[in-house]
MIBA-566188 format. One record per residue (C-alpha): residue in one letter; y negated, z, x. Coordinates in pm, 1 decimal. Example, Ala and Ser with C-alpha at 12.3 -4.5 7.8 and 13.67 -1.06 7.14 Angstrom:
% MIBA-566188
<rec residuo="A" c2="450.0" c3="780.0" c1="1230.0"/>
<rec residuo="S" c2="106.0" c3="714.0" c1="1367.0"/>
END
This chain:
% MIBA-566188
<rec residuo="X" c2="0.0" c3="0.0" c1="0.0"/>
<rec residuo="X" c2="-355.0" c3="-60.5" c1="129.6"/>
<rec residuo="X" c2="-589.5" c3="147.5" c1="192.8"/>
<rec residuo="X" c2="-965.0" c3="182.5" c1="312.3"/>
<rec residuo="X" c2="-1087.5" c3="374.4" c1="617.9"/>
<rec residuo="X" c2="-1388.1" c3="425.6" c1="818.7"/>
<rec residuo="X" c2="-1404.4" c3="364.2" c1="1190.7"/>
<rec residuo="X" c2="-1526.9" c3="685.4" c1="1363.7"/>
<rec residuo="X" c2="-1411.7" c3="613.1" c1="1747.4"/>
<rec residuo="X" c2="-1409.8" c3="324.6" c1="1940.6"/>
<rec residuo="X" c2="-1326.1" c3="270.5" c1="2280.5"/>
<rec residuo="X" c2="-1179.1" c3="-62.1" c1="2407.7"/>
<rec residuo="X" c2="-852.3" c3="-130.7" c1="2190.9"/>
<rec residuo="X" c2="-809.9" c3="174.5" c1="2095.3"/>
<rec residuo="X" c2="-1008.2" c3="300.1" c1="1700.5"/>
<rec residuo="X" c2="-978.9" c3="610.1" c1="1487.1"/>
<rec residuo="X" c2="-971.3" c3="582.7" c1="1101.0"/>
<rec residuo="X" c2="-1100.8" c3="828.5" c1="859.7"/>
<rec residuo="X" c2="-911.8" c3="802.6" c1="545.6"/>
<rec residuo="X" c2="-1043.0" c3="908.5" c1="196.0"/>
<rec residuo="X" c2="-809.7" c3="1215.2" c1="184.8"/>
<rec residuo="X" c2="-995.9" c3="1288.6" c1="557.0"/>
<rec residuo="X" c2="-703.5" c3="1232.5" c1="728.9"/>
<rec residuo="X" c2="-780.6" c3="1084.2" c1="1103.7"/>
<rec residuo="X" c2="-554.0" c3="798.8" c1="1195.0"/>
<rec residuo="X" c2="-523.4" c3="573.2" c1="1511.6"/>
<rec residuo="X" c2="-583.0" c3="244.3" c1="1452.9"/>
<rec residuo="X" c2="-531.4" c3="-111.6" c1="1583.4"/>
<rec residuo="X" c2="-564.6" c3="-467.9" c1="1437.8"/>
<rec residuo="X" c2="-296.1" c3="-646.1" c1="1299.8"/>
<rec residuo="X" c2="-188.8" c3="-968.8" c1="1515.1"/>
<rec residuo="X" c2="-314.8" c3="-1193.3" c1="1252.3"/>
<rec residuo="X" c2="-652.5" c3="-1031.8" c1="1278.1"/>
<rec residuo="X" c2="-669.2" c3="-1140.6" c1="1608.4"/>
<rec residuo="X" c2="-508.1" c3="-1432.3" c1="1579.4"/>
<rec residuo="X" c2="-773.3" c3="-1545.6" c1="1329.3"/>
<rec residuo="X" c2="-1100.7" c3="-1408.6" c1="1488.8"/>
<rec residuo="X" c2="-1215.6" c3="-1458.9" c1="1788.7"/>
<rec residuo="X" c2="-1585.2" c3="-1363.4" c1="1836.8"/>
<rec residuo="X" c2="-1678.6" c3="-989.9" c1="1918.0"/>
<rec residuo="X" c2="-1897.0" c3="-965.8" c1="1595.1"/>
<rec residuo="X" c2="-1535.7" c3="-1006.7" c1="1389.7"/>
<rec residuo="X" c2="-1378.1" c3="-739.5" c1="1512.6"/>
<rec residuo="X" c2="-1436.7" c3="-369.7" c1="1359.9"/>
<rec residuo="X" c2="-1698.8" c3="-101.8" c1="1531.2"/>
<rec residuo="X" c2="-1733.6" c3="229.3" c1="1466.8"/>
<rec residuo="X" c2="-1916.3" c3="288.1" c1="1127.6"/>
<rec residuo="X" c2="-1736.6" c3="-16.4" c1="933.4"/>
<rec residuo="X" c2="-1536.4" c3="42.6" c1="647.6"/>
<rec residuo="X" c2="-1150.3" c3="-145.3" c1="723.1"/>
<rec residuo="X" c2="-832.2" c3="-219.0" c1="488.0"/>
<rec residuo="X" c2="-493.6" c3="-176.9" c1="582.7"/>
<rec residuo="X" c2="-164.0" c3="-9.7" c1="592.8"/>
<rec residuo="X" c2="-17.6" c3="290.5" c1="770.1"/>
<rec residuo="X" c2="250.6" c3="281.7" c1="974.4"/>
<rec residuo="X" c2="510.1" c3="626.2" c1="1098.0"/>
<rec residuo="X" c2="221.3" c3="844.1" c1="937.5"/>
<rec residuo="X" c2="-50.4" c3="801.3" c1="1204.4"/>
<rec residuo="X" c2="-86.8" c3="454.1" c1="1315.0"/>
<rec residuo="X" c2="-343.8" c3="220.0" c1="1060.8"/>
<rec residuo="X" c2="-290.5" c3="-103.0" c1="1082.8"/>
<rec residuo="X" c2="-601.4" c3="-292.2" c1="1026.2"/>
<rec residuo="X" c2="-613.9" c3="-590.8" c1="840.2"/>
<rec residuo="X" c2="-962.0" c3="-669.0" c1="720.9"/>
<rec residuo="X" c2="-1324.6" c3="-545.7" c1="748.5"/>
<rec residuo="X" c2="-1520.5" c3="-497.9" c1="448.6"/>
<rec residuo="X" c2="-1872.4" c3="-655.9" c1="421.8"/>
<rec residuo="X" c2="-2153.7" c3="-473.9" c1="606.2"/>
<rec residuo="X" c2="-2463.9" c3="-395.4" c1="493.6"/>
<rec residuo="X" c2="-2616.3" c3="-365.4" c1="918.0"/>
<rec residuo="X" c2="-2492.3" c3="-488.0" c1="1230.6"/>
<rec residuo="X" c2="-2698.4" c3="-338.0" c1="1517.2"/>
<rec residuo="X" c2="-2586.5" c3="-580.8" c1="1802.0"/>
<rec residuo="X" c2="-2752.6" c3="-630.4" c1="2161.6"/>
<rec residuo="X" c2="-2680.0" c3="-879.2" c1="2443.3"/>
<rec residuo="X" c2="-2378.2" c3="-822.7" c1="2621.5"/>
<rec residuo="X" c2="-2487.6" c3="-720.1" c1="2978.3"/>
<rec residuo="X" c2="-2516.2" c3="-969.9" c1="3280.7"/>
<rec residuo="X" c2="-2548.8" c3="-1333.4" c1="3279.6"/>
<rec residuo="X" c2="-2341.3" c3="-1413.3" c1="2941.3"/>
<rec residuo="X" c2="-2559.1" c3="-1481.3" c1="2601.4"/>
<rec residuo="X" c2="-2298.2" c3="-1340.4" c1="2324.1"/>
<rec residuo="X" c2="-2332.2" c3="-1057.2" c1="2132.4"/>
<rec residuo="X" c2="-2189.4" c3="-676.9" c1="2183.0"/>
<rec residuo="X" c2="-2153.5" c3="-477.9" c1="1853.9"/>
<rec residuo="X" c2="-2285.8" c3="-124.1" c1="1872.8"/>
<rec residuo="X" c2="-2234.9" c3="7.2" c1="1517.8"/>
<rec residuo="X" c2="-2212.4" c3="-95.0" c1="1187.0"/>
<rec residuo="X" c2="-2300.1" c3="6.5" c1="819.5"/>
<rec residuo="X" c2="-2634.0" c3="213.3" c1="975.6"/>
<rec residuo="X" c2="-2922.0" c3="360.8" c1="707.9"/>
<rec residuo="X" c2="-3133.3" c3="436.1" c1="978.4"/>
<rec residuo="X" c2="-3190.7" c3="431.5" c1="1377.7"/>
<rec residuo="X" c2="-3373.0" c3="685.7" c1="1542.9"/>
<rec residuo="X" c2="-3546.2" c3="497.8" c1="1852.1"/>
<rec residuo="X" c2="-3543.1" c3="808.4" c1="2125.4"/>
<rec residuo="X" c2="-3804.3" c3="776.3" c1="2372.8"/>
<rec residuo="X" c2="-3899.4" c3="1065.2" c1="2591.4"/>
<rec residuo="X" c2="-4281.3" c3="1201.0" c1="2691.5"/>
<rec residuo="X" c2="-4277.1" c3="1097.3" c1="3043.1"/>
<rec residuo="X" c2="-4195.1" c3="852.1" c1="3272.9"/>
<rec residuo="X" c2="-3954.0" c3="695.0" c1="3081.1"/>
<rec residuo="X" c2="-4191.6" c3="609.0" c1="2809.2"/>
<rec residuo="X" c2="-4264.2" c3="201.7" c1="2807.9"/>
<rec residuo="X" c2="-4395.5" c3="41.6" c1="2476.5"/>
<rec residuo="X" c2="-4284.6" c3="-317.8" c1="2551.3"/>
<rec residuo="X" c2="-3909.9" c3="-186.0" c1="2601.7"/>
<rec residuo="X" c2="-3997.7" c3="35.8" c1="2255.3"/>
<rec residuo="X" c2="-4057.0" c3="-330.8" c1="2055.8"/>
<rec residuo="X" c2="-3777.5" c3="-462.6" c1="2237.0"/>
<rec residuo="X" c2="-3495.0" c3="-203.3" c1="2062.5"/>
<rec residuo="X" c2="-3745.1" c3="-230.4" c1="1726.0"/>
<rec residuo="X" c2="-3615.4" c3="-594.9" c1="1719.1"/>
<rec residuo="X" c2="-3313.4" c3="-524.1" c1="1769.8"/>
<rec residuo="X" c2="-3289.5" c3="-258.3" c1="1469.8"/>
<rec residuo="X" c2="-3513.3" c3="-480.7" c1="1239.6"/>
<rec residuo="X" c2="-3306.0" c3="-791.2" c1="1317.3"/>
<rec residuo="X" c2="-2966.2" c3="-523.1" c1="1220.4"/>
<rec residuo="X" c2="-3081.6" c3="-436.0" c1="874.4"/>
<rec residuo="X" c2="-3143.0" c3="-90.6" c1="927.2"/>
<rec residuo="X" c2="-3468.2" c3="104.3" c1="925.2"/>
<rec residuo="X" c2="-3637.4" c3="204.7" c1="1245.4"/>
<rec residuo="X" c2="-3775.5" c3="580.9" c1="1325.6"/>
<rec residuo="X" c2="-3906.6" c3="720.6" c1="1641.8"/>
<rec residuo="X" c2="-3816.0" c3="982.5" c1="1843.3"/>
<rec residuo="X" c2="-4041.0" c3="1154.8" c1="2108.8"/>
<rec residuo="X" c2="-3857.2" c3="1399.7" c1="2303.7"/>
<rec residuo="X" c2="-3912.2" c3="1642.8" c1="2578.7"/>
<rec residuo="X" c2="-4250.9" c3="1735.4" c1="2404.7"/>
<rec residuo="X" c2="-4212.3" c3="2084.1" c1="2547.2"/>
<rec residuo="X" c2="-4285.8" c3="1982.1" c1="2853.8"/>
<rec residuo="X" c2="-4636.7" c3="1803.3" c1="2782.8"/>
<rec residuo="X" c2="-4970.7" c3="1919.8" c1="2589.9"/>
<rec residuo="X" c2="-5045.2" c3="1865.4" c1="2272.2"/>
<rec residuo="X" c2="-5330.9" c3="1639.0" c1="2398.2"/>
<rec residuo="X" c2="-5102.3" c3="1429.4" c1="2574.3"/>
<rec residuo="X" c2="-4843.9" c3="1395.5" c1="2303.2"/>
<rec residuo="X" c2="-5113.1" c3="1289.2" c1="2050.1"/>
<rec residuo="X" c2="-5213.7" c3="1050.0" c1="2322.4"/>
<rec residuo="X" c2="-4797.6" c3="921.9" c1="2315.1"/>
<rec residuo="X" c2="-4817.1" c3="960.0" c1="1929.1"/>
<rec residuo="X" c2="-5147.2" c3="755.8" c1="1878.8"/>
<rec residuo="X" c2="-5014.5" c3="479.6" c1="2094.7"/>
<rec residuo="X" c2="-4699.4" c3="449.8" c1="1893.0"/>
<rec residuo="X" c2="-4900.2" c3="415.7" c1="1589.7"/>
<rec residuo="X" c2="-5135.2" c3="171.0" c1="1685.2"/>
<rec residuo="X" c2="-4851.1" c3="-59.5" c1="1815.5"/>
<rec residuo="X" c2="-4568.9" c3="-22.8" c1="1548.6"/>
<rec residuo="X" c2="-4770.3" c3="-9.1" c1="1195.6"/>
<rec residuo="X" c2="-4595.9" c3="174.9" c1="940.8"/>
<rec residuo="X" c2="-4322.2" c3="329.4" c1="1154.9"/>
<rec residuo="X" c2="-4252.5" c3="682.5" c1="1144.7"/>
<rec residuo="X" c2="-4267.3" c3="894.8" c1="1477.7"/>
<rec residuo="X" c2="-4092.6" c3="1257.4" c1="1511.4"/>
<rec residuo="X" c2="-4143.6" c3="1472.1" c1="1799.7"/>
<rec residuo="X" c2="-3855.6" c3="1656.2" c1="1936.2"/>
<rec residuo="X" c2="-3812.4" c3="1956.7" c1="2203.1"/>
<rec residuo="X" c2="-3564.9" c3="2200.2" c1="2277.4"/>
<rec residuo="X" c2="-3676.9" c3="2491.6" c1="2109.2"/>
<rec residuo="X" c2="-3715.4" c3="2320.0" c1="1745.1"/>
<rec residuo="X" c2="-3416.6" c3="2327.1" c1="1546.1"/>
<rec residuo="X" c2="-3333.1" c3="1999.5" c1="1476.3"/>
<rec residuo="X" c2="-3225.1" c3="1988.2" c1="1115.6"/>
<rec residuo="X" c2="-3528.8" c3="2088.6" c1="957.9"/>
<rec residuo="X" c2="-3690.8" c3="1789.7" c1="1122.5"/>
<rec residuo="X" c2="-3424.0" c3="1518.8" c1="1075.5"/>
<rec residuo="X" c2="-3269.0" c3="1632.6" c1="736.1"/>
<rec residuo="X" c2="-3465.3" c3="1415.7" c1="534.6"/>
<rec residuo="X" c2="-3277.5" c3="1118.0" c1="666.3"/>
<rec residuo="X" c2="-2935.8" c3="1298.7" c1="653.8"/>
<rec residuo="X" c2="-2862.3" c3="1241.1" c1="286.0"/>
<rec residuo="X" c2="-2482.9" c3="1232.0" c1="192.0"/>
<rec residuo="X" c2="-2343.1" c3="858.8" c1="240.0"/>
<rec residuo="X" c2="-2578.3" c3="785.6" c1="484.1"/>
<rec residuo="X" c2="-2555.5" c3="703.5" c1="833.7"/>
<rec residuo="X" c2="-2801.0" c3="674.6" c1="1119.4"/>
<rec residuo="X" c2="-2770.8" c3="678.9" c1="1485.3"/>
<rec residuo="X" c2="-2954.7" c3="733.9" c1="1784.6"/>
<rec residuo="X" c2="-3047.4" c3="465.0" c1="2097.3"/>
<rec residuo="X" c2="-3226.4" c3="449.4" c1="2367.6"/>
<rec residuo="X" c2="-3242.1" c3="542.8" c1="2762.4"/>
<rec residuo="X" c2="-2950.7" c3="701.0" c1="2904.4"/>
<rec residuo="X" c2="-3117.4" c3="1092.1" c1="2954.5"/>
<rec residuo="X" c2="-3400.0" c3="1073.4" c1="2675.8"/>
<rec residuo="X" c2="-3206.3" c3="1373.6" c1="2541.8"/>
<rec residuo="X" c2="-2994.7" c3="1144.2" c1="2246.6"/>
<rec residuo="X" c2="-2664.1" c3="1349.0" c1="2290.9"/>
<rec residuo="X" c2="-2847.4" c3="1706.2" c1="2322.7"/>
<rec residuo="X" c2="-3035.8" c3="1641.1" c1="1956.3"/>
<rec residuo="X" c2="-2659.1" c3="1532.5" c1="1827.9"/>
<rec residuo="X" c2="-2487.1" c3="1862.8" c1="1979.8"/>
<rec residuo="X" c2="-2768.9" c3="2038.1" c1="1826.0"/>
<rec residuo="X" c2="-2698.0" c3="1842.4" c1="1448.9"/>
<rec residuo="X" c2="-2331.3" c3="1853.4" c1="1531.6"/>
<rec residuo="X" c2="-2286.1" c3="2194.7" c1="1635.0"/>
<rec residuo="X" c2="-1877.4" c3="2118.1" c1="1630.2"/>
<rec residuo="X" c2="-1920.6" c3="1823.3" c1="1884.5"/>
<rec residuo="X" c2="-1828.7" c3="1903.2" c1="2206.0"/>
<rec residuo="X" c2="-2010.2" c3="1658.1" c1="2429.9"/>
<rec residuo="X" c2="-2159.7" c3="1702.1" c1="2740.6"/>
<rec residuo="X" c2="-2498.9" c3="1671.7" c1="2859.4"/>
<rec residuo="X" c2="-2640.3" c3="1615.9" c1="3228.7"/>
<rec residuo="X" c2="-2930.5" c3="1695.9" c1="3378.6"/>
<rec residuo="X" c2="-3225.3" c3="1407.2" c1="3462.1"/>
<rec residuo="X" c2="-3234.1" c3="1335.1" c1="3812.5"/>
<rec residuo="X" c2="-3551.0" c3="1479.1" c1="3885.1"/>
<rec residuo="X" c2="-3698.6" c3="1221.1" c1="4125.8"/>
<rec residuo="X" c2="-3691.2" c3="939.2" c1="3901.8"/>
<rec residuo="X" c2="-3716.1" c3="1111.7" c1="3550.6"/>
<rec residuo="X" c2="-3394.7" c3="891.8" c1="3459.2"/>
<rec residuo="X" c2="-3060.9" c3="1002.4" c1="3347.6"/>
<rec residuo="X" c2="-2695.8" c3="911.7" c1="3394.5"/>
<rec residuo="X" c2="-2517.5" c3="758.5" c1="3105.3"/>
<rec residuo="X" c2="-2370.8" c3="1112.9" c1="2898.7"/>
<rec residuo="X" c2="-2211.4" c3="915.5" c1="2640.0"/>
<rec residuo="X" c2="-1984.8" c3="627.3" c1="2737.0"/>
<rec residuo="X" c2="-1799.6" c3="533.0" c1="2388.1"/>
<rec residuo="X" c2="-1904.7" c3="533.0" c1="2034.6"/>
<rec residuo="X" c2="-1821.2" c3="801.2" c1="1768.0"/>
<rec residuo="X" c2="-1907.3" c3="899.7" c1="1421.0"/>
<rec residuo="X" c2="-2010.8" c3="1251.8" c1="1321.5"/>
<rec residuo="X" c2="-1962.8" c3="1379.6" c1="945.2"/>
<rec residuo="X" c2="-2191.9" c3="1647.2" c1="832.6"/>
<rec residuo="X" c2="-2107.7" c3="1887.8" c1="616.4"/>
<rec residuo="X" c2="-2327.6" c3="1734.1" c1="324.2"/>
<rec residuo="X" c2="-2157.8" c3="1382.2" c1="399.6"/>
<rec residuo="X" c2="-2418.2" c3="1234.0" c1="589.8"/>
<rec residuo="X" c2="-2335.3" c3="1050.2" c1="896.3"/>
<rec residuo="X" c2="-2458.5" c3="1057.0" c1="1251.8"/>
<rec residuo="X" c2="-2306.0" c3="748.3" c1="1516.9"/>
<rec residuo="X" c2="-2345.4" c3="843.7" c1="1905.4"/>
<rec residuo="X" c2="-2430.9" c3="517.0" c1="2117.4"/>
<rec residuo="X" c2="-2405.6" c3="502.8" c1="2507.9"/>
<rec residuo="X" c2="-2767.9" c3="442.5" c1="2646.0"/>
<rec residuo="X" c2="-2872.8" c3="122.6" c1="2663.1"/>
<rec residuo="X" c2="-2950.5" c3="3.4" c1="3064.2"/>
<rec residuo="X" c2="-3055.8" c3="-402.6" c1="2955.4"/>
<rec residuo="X" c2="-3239.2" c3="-470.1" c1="2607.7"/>
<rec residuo="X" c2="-3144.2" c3="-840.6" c1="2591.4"/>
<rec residuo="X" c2="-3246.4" c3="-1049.6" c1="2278.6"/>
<rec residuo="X" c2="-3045.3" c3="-1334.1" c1="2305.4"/>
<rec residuo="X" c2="-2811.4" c3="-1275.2" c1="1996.8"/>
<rec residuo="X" c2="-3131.1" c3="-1154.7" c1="1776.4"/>
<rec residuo="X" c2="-3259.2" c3="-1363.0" c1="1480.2"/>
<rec residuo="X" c2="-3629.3" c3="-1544.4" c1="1568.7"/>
<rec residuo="X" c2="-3779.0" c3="-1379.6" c1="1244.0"/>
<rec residuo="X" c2="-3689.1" c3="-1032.0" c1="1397.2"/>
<rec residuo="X" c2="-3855.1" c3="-1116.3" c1="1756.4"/>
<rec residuo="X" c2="-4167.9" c3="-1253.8" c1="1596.0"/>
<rec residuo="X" c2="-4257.8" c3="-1004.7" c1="1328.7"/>
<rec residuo="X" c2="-4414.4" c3="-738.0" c1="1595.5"/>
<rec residuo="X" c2="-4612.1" c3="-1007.0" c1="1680.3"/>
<rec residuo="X" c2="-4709.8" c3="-1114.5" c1="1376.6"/>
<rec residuo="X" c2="-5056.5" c3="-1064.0" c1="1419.6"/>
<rec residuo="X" c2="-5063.9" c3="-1318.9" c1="1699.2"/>
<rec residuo="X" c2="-4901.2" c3="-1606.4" c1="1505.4"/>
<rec residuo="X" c2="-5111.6" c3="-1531.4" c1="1197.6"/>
<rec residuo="X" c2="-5444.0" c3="-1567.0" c1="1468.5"/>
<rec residuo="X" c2="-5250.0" c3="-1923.7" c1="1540.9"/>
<rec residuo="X" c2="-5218.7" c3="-2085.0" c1="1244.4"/>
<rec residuo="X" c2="-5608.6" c3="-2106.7" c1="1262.4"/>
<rec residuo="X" c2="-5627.9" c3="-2274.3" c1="1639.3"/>
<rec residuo="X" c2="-5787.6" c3="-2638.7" c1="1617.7"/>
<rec residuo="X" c2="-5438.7" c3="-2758.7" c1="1775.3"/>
<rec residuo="X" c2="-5049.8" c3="-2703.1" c1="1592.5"/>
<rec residuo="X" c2="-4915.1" c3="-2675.9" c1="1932.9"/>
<rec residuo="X" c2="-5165.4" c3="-2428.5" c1="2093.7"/>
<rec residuo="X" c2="-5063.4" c3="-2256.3" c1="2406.1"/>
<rec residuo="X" c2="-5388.7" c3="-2019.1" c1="2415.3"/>
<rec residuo="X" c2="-5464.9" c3="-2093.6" c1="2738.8"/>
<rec residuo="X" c2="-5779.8" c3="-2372.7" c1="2791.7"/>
<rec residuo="X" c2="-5763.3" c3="-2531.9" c1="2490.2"/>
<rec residuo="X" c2="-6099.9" c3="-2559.8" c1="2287.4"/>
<rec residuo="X" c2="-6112.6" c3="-2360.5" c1="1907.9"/>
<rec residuo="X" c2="-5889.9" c3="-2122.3" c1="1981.7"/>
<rec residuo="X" c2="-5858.0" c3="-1830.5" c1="1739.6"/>
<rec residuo="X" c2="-5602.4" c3="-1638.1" c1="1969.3"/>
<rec residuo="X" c2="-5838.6" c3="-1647.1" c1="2249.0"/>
<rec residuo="X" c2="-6128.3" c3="-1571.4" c1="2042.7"/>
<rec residuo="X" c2="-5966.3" c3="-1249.1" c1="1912.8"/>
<rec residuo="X" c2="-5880.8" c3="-1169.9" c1="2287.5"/>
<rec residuo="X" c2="-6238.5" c3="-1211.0" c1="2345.4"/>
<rec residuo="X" c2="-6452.3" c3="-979.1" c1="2092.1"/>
<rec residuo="X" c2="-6135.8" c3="-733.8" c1="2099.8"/>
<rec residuo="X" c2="-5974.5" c3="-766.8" c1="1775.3"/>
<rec residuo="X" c2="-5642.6" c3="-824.3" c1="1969.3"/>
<rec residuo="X" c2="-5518.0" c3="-561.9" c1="2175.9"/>
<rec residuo="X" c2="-5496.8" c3="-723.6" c1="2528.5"/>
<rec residuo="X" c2="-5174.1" c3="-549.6" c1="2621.6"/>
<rec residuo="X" c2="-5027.0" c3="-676.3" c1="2320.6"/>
<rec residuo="X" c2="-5070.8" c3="-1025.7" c1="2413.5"/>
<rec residuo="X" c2="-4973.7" c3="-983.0" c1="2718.2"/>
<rec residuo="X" c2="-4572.6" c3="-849.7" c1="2590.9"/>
<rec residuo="X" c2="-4573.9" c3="-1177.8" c1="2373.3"/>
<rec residuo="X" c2="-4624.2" c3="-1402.0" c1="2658.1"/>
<rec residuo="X" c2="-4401.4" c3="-1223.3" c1="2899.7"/>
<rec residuo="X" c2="-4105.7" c3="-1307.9" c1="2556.7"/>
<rec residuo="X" c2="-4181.0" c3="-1594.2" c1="2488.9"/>
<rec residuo="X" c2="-3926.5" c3="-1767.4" c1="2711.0"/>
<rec residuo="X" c2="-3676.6" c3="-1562.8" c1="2484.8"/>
<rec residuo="X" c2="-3836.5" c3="-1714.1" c1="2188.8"/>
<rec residuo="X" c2="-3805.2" c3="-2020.9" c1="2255.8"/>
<rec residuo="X" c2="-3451.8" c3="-1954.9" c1="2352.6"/>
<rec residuo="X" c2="-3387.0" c3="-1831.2" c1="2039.7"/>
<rec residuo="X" c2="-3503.7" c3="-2126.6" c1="1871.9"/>
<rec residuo="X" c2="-3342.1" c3="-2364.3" c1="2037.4"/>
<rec residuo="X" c2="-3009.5" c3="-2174.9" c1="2009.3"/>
<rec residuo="X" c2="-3120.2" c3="-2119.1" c1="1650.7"/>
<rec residuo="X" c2="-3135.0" c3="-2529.5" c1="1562.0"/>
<rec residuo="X" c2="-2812.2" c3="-2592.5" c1="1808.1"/>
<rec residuo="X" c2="-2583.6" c3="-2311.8" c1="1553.3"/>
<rec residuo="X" c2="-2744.6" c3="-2522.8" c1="1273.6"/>
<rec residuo="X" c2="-2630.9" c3="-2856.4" c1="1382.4"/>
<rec residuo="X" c2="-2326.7" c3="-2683.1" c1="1448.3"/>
<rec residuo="X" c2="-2230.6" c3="-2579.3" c1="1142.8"/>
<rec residuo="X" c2="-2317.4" c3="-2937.7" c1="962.9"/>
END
């Protein structure tokens, strides 16, 4: 008889299925699974909801994955183009940046593509706010807002206790997950929410403000109220080669609004005359440093584009 599980661990080959009666499983997928996929996006992540059978009590077999609603993906590292899945099935990603020398806003819009292009909702997370004043995290906080309209920013430290700031987005059903730098202090805020979780945390190497990787596989966390929490290794390369164009243009959607009213269709905003981008630059209606991300991605734009029209023809 089939039945429908969760994936809650994920390393390599090897899964773990939670069942409805909350039974843990180990699972695999079938041979005709494989057989009939073959790109990494097929295959089931943690946070996906599977059918299939179980075999000698504690072995699921998996036979199919049920539609998702997200798909947070990012470029596999290195040289090749296709896509790694990180989870699946996700509410809402908390985008964990810490208050020091870690903190870069271009790399910040880089993983807000990558959640808006997932389907999932994107919150920030400013940690290590103990150890900075509250001038200098309203200076962190004000820059956030001024370069991601609309998005929500919490601060985090050690001494707060974490539920009463990230309950609101722990409603039963839900799931959310954390990414980021290795050692901006993701895994500490889950032991904290997840008091049963025993996973360790390292220190940050102290000359360079960076950590080492503390979490090298993916699990799933279930709350006592039913809510869901997915832990992600930290993210070394934000590639955006298997993102959607729409998701790497909308931060920048105040640049190609400014274009549609250049005297030329093809504009390049360089020396060309009646240019509203460089106009805008000029009397300081567009934030310099904003510009400045855009044309350091727009080689990956155009990348996208043309990768975009080659899957089209493709397909016909």
């Amino acid at each position: 008889m089939k039945q429908t599980g969760r994936v809650i661990f994920q390393a390599k080959d090897l899964s773990k299925i939670l069942l409805a009666d909350n039974q843990i499983v180990l699972g695999q997928v079938s041979g005709k699974f494989r057989n009939t996929h073959q790109t990494f996006r097929a295959f089931p992540i943690v946070g996906d909801l599977v059918q299939g059978s179980t075999h000698d009590t504690d072995h699921f077999i998996i036979e199919d994955v049920l539609p998702r609603h997200s798909f947070l993906q990012r470029k596999v590292a290195g040289q090749r183009q296709d896509e790694q899945g990180i989870a699946a099935n996700i509410d809402t990603v908390f985008i964990t940046t810490s208050a020091n020398e870690e903190f870069n806003l271009a790399r910040l819009e880089r993983l807000t593509t990558l959640v808006w292009d997932s389907g999932a909702t994107p919150v920030f997370v400013l940690t290590k706010t103990d150890l900075r004043s509250e001038n200098e995290i309203a200076a962190y906080i004000q820059s956030m807002n001024q370069h991601f309209i609309g998005l929500s920013v919490i601060t985090s430290n050690h001494c707060q206790d974490p539920c009463a700031t990230f309950m609101p987005y722990l409603e039963a059903g839900k799931i959310v997950t954390f990414i980021g730098s290795s050692g901006v202090g993701k895994s500490t805020l889950i032991n904290q929410l997840v008091k049963s979780a025993n996973q360790s945390t390292k220190e940050i190497r102290e000359n360079d403000a960076r950590g080492k990787h503390t979490t090298t596989n993916r699990e799933l966390f279930v709350l006592p109220n039913g809510s869901m929490i997915i832990d992600t290794p930290g993210m070394r390369e934000v590639g955006l080669a298997t993102v959607s164009t729409t998701a790497v243009e909308q931060h920048f959607q105040e640049i190609l609004d400014l274009a549609r009213a250049c005297r030329f269709n093809d504009c390049q905003h360089k020396s060309e005359p009646n240019c509203a981008v460089k106009e805008a630059l000029l009397d300081g209606s567009l934030d310099q440093d904003l510009f400045k991300r855009y044309r350091k991605m727009e080689k990956e734009i155009a990348y996208l584009k043309r990768k975009e029209r080659f899957d089209k023809l493709l397909k016909h």
